[in-house]
ChimeraX commands (.cxc) that place a marker at each C-alpha (Angstrom):
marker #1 position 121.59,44.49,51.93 radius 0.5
marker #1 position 121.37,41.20,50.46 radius 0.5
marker #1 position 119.09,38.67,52.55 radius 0.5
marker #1 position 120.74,35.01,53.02 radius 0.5
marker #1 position 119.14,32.02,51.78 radius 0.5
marker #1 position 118.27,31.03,55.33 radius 0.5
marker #1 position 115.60,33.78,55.83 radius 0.5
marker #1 position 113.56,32.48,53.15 radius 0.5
marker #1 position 112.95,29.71,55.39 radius 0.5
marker #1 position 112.25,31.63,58.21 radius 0.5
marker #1 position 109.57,33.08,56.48 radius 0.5
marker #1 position 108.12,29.83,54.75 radius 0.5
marker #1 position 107.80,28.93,58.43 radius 0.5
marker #1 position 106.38,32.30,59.26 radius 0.5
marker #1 position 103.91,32.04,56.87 radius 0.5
marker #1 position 103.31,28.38,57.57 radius 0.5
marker #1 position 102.35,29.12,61.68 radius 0.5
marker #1 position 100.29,32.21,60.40 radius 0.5
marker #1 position 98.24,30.13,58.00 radius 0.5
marker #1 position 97.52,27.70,60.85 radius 0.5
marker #1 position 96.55,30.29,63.19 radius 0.5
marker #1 position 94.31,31.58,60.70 radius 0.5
marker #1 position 96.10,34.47,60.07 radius 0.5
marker #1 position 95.80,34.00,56.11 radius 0.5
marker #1 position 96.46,37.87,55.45 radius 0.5
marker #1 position 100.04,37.58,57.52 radius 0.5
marker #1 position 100.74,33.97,56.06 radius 0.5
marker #1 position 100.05,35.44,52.22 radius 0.5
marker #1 position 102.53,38.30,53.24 radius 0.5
marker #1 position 105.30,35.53,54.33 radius 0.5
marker #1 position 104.88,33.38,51.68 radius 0.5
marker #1 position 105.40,36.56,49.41 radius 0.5
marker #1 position 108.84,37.19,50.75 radius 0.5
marker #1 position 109.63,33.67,50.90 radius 0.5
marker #1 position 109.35,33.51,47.55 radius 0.5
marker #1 position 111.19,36.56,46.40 radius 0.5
marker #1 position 114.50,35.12,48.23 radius 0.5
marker #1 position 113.52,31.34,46.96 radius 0.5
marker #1 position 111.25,31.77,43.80 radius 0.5
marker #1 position 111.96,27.85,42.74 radius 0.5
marker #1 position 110.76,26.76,46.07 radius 0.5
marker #1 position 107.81,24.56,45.13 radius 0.5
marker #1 position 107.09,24.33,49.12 radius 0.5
marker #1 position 106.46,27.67,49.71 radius 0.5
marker #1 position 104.70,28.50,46.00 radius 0.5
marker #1 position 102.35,25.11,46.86 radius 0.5
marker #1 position 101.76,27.03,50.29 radius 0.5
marker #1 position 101.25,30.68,48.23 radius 0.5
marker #1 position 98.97,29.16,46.40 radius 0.5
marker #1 position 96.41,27.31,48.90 radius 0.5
marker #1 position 96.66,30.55,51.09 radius 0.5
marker #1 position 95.37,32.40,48.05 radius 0.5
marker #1 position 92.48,29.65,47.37 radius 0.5
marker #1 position 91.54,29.99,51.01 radius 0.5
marker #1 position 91.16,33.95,50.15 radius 0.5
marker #1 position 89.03,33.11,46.90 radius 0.5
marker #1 position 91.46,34.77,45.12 radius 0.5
marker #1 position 91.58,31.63,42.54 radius 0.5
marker #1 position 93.12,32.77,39.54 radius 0.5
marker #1 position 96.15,33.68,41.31 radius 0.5
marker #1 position 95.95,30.30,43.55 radius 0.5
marker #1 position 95.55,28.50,40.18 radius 0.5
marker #1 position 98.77,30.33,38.38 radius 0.5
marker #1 position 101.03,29.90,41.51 radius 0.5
marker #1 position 99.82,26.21,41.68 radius 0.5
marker #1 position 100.46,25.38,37.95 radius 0.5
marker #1 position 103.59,26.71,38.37 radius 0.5
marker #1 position 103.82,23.88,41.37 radius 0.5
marker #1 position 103.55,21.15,39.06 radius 0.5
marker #1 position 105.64,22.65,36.04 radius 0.5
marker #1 position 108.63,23.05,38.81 radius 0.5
marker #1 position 107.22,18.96,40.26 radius 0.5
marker #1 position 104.82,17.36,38.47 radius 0.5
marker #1 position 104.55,14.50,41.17 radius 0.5
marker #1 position 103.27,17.44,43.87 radius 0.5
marker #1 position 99.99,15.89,44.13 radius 0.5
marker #1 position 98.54,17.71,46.62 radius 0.5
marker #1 position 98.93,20.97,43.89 radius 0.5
marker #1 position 96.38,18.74,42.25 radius 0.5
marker #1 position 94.11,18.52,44.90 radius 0.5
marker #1 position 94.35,22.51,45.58 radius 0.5
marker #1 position 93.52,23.33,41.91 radius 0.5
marker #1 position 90.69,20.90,41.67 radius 0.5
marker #1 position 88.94,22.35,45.00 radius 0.5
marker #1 position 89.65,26.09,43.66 radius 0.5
marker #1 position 88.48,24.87,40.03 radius 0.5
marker #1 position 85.37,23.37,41.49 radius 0.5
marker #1 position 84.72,26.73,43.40 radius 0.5
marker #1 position 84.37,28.76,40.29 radius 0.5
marker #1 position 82.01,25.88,39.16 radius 0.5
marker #1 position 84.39,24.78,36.26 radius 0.5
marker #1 position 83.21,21.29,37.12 radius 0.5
marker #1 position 85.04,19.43,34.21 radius 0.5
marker #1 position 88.28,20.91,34.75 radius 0.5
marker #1 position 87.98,20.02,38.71 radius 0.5
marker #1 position 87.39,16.74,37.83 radius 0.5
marker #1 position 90.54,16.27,35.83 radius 0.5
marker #1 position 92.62,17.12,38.58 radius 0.5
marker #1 position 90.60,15.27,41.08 radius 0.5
marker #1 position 91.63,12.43,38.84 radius 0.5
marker #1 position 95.37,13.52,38.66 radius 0.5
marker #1 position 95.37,13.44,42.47 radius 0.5
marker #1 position 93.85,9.87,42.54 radius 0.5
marker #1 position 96.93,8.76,40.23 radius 0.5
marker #1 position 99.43,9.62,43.08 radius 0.5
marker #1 position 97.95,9.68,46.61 radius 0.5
marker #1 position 98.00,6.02,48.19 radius 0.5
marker #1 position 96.33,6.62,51.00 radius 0.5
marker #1 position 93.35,4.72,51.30 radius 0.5
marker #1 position 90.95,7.37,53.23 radius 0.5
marker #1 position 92.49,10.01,51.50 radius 0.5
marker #1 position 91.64,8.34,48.08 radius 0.5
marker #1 position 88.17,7.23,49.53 radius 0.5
marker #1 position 87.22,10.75,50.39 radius 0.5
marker #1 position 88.40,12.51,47.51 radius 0.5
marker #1 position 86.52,9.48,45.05 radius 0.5
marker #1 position 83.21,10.31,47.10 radius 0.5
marker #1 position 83.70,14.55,46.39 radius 0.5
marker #1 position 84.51,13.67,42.83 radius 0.5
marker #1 position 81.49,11.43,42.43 radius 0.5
marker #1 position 79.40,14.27,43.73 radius 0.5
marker #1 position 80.40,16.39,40.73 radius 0.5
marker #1 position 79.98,13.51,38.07 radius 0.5
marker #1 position 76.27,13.72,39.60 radius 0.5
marker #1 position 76.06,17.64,39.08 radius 0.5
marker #1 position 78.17,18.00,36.39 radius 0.5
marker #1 position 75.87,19.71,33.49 radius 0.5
marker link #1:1,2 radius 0.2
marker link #1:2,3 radius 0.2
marker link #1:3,4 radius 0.2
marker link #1:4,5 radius 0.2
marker link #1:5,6 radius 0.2
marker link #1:6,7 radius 0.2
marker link #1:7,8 radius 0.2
marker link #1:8,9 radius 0.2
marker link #1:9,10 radius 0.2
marker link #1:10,11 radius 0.2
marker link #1:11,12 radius 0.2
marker link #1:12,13 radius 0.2
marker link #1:13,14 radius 0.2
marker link #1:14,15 radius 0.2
marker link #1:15,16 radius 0.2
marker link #1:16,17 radius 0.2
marker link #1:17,18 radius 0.2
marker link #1:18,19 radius 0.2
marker link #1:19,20 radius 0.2
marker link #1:20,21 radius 0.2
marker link #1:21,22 radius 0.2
marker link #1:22,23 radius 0.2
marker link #1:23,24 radius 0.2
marker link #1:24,25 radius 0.2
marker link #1:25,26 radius 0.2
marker link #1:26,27 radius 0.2
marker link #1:27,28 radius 0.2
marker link #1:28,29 radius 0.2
marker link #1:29,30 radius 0.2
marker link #1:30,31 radius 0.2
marker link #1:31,32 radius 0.2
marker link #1:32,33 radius 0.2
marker link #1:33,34 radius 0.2
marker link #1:34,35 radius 0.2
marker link #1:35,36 radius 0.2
marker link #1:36,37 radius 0.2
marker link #1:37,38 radius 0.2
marker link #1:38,39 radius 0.2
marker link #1:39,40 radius 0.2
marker link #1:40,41 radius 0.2
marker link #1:41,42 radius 0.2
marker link #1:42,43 radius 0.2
marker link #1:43,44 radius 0.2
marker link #1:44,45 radius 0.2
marker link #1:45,46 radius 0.2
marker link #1:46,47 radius 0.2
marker link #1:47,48 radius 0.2
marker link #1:48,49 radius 0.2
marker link #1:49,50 radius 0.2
marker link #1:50,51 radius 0.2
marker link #1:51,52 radius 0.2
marker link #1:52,53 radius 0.2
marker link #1:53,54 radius 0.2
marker link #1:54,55 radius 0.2
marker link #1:55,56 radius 0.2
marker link #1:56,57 radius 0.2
marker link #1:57,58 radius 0.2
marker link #1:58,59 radius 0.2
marker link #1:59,60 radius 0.2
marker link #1:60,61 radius 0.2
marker link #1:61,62 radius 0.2
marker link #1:62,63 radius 0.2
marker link #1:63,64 radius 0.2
marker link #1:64,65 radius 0.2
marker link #1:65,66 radius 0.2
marker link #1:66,67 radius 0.2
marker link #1:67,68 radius 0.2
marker link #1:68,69 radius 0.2
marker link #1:69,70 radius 0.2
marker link #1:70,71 radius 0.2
marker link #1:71,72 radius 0.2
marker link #1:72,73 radius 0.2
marker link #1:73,74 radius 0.2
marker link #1:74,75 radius 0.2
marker link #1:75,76 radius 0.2
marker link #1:76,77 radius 0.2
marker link #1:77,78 radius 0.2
marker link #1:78,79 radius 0.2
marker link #1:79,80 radius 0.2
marker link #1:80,81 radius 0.2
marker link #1:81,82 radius 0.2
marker link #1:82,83 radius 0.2
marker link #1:83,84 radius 0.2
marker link #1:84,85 radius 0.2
marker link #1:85,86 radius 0.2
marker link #1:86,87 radius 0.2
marker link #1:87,88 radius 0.2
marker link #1:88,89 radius 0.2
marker link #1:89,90 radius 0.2
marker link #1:90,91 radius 0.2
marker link #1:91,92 radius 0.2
marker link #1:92,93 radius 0.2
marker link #1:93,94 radius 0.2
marker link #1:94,95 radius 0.2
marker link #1:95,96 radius 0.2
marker link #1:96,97 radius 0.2
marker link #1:97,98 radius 0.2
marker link #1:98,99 radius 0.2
marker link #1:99,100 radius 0.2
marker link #1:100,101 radius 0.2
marker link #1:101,102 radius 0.2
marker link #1:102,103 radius 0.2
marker link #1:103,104 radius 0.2
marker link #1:104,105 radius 0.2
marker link #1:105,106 radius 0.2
marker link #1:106,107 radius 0.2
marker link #1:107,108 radius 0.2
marker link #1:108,109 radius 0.2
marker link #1:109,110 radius 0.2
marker link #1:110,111 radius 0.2
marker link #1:111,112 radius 0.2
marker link #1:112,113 radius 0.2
marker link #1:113,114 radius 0.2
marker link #1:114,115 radius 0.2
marker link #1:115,116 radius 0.2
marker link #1:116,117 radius 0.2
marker link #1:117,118 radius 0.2
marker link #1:118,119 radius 0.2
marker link #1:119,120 radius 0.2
marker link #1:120,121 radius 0.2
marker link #1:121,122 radius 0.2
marker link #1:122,123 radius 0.2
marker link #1:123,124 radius 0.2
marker link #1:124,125 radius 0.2
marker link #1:125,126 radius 0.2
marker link #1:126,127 radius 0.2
view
């Protein structure tokens, strides 16, 4: 049988409750399903992806992510994901590059204030 569009939502929310309850494992598995009804839905592939960085499984959170911002470039917060996982692995550089792709969109000011401050902690460790 043929799902309906609908359920993919009903999982992306699935998988969106799960991840706040801290139930990564059964948010991962939602997202997964999501996504095979709805595999150009940047929403729940931005969600796949920070559930996987939360996991430390960052080469996967990175692919899922990239493809984020190849599907919407202006998804900032995709930004913001890579440069935490990329920082993670200690690939400082690269971190800072999207810290600084994430500055170019986000207008908050204590958003932008507190991700300035984490990326001026890396300038100072950077090797």
């Amino acid at each position: 049988a043929r799902l309906k569009p609908g359920i993919a939502d009903y999982y992306y929310n699935l998988g969106s409750v799960s991840s706040r309850m801290g139930l990564i494992d059964s948010a991962l598995d939602a997202f997964w399903k999501a996504l095979a009804i709805d595999p150009g839905n940047v929403d729940v592939l931005f969600n796949l992806g920070t559930a996987l960085g939360v996991t430390g499984r960052f080469a996967k959170a990175e692919s899922i992510l990239t493809q984020v911002l190849a599907l919407d470039p202006s998804y900032f917060d995709a930004y913001f994901n890579l440069a935490v996982g990329l920082e993670a692995q200690g690939r400082i550089f690269e971190a800072l590059r999207m810290y600084d792709k994430y500055l170019e969109f986000e207008t908050d000011p204590v958003k932008r204030q507190s991700v300035v401050e984490r990326r001026n902690r890396l300038v100072e460790i950077r090797p």
